[in-house]
Every structure is written in structure tokens, then in C-alpha cells.
TORPA-4810 file (N, C-alpha, C, O; in nm, 3 decimals):
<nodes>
NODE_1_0.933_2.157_-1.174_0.977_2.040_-1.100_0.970_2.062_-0.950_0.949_1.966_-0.876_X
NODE_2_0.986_2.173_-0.906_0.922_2.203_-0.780_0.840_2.142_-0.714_0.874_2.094_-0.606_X
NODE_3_0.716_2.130_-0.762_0.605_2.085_-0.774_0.619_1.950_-0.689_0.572_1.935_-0.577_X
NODE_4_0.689_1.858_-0.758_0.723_1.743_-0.721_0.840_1.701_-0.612_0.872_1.589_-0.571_X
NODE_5_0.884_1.811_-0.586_1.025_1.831_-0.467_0.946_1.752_-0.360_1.025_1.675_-0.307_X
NODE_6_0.827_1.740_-0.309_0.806_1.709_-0.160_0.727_1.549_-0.198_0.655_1.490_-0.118_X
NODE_7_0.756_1.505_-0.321_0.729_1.336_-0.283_0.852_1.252_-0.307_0.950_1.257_-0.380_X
NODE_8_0.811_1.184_-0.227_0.918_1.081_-0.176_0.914_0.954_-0.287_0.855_0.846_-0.283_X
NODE_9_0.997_1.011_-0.380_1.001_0.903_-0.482_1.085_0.732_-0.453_1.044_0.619_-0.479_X
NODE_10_1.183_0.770_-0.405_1.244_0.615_-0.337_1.080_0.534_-0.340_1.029_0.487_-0.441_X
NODE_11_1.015_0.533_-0.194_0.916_0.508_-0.151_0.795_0.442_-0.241_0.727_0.344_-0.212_X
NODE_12_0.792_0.515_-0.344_0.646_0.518_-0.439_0.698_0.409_-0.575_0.629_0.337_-0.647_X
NODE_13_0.892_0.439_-0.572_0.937_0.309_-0.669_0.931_0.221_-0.547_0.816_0.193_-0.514_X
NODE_14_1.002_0.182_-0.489_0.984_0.076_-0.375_0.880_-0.035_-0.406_0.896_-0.151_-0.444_X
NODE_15_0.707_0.078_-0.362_0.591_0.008_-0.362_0.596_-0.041_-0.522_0.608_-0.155_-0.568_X
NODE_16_0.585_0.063_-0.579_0.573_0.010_-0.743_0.620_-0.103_-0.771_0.549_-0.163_-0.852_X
NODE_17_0.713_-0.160_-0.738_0.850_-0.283_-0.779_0.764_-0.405_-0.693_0.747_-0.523_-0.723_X
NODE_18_0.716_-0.331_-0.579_0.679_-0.511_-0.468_0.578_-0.519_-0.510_0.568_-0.639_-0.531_X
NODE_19_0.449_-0.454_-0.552_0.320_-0.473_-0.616_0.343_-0.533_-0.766_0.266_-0.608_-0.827_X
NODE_20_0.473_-0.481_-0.811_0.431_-0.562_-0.979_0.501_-0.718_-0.912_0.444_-0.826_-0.926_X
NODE_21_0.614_-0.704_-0.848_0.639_-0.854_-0.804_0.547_-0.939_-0.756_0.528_-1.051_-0.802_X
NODE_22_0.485_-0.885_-0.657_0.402_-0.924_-0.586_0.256_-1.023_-0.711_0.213_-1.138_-0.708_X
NODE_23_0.230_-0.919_-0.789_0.124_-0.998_-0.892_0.197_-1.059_-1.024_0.132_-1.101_-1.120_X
NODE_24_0.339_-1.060_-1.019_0.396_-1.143_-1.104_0.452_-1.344_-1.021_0.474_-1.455_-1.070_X
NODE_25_0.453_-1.285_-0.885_0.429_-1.395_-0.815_0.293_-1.508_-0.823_0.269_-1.626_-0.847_X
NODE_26_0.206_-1.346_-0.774_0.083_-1.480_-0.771_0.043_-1.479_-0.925_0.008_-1.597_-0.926_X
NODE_27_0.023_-1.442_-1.044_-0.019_-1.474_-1.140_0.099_-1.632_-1.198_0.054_-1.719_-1.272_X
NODE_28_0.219_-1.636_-1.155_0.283_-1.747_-1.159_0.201_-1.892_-1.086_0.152_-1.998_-1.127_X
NODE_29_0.213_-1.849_-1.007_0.173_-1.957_-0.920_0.007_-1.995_-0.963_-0.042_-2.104_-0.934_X
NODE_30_-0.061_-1.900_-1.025_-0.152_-1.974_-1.085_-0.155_-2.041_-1.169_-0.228_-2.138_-1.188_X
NODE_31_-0.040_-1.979_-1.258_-0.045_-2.088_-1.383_0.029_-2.242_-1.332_-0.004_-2.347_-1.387_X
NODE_32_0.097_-2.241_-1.258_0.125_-2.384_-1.169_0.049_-2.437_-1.146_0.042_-2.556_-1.179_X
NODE_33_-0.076_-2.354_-1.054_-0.167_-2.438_-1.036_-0.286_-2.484_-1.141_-0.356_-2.585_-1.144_X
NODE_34_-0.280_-2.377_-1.220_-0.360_-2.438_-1.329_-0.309_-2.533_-1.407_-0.395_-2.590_-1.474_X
NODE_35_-0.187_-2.575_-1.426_-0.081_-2.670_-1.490_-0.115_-2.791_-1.406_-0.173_-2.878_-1.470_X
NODE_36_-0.085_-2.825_-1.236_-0.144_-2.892_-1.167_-0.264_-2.947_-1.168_-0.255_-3.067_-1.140_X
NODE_37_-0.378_-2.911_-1.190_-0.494_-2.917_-1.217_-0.519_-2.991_-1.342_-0.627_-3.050_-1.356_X
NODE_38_-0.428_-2.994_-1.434_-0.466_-3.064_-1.622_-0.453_-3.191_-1.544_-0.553_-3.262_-1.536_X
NODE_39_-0.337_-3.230_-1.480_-0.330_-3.373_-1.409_-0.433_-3.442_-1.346_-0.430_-3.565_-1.347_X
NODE_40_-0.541_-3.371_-1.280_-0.571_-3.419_-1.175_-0.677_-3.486_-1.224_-0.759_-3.414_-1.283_X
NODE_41_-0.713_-3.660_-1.215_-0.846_-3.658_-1.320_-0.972_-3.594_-1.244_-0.953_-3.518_-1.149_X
NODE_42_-1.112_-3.626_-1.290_-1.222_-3.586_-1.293_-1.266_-3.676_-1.232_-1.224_-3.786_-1.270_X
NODE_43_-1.372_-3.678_-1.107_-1.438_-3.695_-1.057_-1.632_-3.752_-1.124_-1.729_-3.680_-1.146_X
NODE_44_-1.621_-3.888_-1.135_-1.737_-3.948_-1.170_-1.819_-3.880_-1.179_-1.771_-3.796_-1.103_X
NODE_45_-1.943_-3.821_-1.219_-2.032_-3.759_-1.191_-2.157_-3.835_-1.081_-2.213_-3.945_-1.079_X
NODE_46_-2.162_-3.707_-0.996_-2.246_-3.787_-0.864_-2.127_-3.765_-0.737_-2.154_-3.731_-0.622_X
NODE_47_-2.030_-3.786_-0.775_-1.976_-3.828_-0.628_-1.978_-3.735_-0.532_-1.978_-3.770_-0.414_X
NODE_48_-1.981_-3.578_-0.577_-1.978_-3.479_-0.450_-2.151_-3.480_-0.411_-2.175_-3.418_-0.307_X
NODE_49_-2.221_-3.514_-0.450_-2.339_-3.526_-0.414_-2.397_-3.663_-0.295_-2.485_-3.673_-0.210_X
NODE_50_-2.302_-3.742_-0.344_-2.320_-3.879_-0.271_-2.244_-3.834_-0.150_-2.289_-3.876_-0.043_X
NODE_51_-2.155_-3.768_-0.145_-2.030_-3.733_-0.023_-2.124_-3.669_0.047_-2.163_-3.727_0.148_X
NODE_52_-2.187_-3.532_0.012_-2.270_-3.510_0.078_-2.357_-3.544_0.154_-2.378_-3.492_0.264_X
NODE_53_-2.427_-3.645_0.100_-2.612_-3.696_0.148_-2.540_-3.811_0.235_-2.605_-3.851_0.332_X
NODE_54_-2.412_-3.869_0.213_-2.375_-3.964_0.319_-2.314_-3.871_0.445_-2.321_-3.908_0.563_X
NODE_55_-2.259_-3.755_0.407_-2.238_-3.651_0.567_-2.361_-3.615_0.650_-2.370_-3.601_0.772_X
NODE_56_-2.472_-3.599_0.533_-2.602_-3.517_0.614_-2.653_-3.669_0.682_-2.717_-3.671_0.787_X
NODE_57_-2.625_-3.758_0.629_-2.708_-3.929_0.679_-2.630_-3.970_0.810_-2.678_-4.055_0.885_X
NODE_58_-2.459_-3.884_0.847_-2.426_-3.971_0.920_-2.391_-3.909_1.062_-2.311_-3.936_1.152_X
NODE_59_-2.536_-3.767_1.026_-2.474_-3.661_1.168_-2.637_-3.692_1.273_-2.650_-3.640_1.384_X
</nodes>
């Protein structure tokens, strides 16, 4: 156990705890947003294409 006397364990749990929070945060918030997203309807087909060719037509 010696061995291990000179790391700074506080420190290494610390990081450990804010990194799993940290990706238990954002993996949350994706599923929100993927939950968000079932709502949102669908877009005609064509229209981001038309959005386009009317930006490139109106510069």
C-alpha cells in the first residue's frame, strides 16, 4: 500500500464523481431532447432545398 501513499485520492474521487455527473447530465438532456424532437412535425419534402435556392436567388 505504500505504493499508493503519494496519490491524491480525494482529487481522482472528486474528478471521478463530476465526469460521471457530468455525462449523466448530458446523456439526460439528450433524451429531453430527443423526447422534444417526437413533437416536432416534419418538414414537407423540398422545403430546405427551396430555402436554400431562394437565399442563393436573393444575394
Amino acid at each position: 500500500m505504500k505504493k499508493f501513499s503519494s496519490v491524491n485520492w480525494s482529487m481522482l474521487i472528486r474528478r471521478f464523481i463530476e465526469e460521471t455527473v457530468s455525462r449523466l447530465e448530458a446523456e439526460e438532456l439528450l433524451s429531453k431532447i430527443e423526447r422534444d424532437l417526437e413533437d416536432v412535425p416534419e418538414l414537407p419534402e423540398g422545403s430546405v432545398s427551396n430555402w436554400i435556392r431562394f437565399d442563393r436567388c436573393s444575394h
